[in-house]
C-alpha positions in Angstrom: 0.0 0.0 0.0 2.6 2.7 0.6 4.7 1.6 -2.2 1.6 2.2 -4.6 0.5 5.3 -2.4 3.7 7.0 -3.1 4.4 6.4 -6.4 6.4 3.8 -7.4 5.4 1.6 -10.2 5.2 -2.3 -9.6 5.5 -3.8 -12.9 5.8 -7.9 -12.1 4.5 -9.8 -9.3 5.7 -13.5 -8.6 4.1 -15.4 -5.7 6.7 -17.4 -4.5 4.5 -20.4 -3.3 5.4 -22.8 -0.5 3.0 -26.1 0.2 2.3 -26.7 4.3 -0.2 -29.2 4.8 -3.2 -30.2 3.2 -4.2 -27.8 0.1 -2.3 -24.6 1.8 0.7 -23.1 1.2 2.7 -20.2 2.4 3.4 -17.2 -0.1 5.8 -14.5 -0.1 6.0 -11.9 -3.0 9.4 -10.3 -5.2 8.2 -7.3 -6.7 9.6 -5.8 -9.7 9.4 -1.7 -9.0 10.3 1.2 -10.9 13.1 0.4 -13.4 13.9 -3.2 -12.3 14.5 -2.9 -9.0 13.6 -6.5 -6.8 11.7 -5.6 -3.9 10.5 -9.3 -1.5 8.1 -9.3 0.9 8.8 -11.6 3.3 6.2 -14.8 4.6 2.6 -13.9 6.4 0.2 -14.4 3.2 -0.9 -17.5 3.5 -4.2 -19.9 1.6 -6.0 -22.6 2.5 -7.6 -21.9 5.1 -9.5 -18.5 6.6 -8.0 -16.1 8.9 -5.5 -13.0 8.2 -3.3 -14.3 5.6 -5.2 -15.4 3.5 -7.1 -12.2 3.4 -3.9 -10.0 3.1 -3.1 -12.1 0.2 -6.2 -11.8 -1.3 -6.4 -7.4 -0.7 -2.7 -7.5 -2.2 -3.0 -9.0 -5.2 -6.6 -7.3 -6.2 -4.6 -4.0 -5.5 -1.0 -4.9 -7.6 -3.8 -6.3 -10.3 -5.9 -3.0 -10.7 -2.8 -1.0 -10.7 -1.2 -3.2 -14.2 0.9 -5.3 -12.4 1.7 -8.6 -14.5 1.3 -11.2 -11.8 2.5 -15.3 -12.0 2.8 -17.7 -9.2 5.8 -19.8 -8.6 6.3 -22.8 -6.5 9.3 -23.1 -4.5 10.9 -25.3 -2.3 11.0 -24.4 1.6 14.8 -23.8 1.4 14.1 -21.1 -1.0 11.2 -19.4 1.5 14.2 -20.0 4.4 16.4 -17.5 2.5 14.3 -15.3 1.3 12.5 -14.8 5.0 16.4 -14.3 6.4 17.4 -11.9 3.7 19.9 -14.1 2.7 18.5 -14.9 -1.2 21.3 -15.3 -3.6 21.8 -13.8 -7.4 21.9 -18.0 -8.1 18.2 -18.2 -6.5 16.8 -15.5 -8.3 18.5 -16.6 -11.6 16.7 -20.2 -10.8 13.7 -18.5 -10.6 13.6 -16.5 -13.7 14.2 -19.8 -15.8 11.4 -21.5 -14.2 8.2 -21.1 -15.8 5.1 -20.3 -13.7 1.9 -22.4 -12.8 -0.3 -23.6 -15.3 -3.1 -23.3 -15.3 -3.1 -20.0 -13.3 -4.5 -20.3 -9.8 -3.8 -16.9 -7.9 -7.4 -16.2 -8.7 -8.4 -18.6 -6.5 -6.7 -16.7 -3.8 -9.2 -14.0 -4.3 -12.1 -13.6 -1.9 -15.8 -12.2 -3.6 -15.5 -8.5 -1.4 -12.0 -7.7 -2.3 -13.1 -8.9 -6.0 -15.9 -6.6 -5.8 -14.5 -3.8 -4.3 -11.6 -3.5 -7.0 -14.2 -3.4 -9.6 -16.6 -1.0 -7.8 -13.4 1.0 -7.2 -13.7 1.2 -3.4 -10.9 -1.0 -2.6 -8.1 2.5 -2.1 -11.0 3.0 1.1 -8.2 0.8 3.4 -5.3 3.5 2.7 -5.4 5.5 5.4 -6.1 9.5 4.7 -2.6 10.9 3.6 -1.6 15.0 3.3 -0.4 15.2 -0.3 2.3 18.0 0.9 3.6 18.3 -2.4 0.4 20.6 -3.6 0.1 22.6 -0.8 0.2 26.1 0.2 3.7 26.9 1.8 1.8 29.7 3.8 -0.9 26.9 5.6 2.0 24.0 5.3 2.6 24.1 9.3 -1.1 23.7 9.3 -0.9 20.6 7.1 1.8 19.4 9.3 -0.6 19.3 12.7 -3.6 18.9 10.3 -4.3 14.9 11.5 -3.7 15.5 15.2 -6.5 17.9 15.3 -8.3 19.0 12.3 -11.4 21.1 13.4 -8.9 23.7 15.2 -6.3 24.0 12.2 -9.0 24.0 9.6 -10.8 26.5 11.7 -7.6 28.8 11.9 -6.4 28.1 8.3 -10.5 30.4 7.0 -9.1 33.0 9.4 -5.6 33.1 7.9 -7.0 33.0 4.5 -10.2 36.1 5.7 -6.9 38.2 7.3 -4.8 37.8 4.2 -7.6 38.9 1.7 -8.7 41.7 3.9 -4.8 43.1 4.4 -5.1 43.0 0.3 -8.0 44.5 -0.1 -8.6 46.9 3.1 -12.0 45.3 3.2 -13.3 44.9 6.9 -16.0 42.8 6.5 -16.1 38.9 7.1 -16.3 35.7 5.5 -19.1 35.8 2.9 -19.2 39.2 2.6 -15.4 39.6 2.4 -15.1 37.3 -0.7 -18.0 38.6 -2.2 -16.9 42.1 -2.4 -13.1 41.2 -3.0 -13.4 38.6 -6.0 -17.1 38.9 -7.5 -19.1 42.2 -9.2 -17.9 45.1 -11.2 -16.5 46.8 -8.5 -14.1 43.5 -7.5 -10.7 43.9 -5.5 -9.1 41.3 -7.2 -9.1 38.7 -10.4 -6.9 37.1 -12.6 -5.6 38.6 -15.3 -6.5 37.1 -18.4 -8.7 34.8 -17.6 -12.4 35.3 -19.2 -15.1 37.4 -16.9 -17.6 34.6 -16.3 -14.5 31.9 -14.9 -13.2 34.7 -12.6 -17.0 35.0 -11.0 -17.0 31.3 -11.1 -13.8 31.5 -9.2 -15.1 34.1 -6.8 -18.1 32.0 -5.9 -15.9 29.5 -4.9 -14.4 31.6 -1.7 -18.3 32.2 -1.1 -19.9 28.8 -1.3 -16.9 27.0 0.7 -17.6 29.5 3.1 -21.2 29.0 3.4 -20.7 25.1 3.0 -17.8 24.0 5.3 -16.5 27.1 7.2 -19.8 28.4 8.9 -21.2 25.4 9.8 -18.2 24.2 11.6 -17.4 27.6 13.3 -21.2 27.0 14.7 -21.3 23.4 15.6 -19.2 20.5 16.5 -18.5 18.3 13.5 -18.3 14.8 13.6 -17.1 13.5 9.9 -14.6 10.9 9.2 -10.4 11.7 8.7 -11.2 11.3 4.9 -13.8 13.6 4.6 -12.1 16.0 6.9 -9.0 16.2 4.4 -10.8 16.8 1.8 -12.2 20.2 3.6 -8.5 20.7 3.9 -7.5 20.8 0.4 -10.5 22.5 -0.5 -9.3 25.2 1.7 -5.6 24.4 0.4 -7.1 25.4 -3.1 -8.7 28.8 -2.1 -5.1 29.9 -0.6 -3.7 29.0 -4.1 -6.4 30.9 -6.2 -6.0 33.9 -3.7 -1.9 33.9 -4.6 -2.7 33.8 -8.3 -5.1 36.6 -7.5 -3.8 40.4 -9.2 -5.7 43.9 -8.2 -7.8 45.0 -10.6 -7.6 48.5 -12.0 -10.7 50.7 -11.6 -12.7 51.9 -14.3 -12.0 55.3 -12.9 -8.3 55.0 -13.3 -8.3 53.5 -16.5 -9.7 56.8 -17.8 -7.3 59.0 -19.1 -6.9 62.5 -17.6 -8.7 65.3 -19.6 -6.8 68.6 -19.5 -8.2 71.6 -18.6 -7.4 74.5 -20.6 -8.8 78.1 -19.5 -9.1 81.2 -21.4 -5.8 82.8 -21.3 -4.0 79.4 -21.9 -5.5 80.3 -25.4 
């Protein structure tokens, strides 16, 4: 899961599988990531039987499958599994492996259990990451926010609409708040701020942003106690994250007044 949370690109997945008694076995995994790299995971999947490896085994491999990976299962003797679970595999084992040919007809299907089946296909199954702050995208003026944000969210996304109020109201010299604020620095004729060459209608569209996460997230949650999930509480985050960004991209506008030019007076004895 972090490996594929992060970025790095598993292209192959061999099941390196190890009979125990009965019809189950023991599996590890040797990835393939990035640009050849050989990543194992060591031995705690498991099939056969229920309990917690087999349905590890079964989450992984619905997750390497629905992000591309090619995936073939191998069996292996235990001596093999021994090194591999000591760190102690050898270029010899994995040249071995890459002249044996994998099990046919495939079974690592059979490994998968009906919800984690249904889940990858529904596209629910990335609901067991946990919630991560994509720092990367964010704000470098709310990024010691982000930094607290999963320790206590309510207060930093509570203080991160005051930053962003106090930043547009030090631009503008508009004292009002929230609703009002936005509505008079980003939206009408008479605008503070906009962007530059972007058409009219998108820079009201833009505007009503500030105004409707304001009346959708910011005053509800100034007014009440909020009890919503660590997903959904991110997401408020980089909504908020998003407004600081379209506020720095933000120029002053130039009044109609001032773009008028000058008319000279000229008096009687000037002529």
């Amino acid at each position: 899961m972090r490996l594929v949370q992060y970025g790095d690109k598993i292209t192959r997945v061999r099941i390196l599988s190890c009979s125990l008694r009965h019809e189950s076995r023991s599996h590890r995994l040797l990835l393939t990531v990035n640009v050849g790299e050989l990543l194992a995971v060591k031995s705690g999947f498991s099939s056969g039987y229920l309990g917690e490896g087999p349905s590890g085994l079964s989450f992984v491999l619905k997750l390497l499958r629905l992000h591309d990976a090619d995936i073939e299962e191998y069996d292996v003797n235990k001596d093999f599994c021994e090194r591999l679970d000591t760190s102690s595999l050898t270029n010899g084992d994995i040249d071995i492996l890459d002249a044996s040919r994998p099990i046919r007809p495939t079974r690592w299907y059979d490994y998968l259990v009906d919800n984690d089946w249904d889940r990858g296909e529904r596209g629910t199954l990335w609901q067991e990451f946990p919630p991560v702050m994509p720092l990367a995208i964010i704000d470098s003026r709310i990024s010691d926010l982000a930094l607290k944000f999963l320790e206590r969210p309510d207060e930093i996304l509570l203080t991160g609409y005051r930053r962003l109020e106090d930043m547009v109201r030090k631009r503008t010299r508009v004292k009002k708040h929230g609703v009002k604020l936005f509505s008079e620095a980003f939206i009408g004729d008479k605008a503070k701020l906009g962007w530059g060459d972007v058409p009219e209608d998108e820079c009201i569209g833009r505007g009503n942003l500030f105004t409707a996460a304001y009346m959708a997230y910011r005053n509800p949650r100034a007014h009440r106690e909020l009890k919503l999930p660590a997903g959904g509480q991110l997401m408020e985050f980089l909504l908020l994250n998003h407004l600081f960004v379209l506020e720095k991209e933000s120029v002053e506008r130039i009044s109609d007044a001032a773009e008028q030019p000058q008319k000279k007076v000229v008096g009687n004895s000037a002529r």
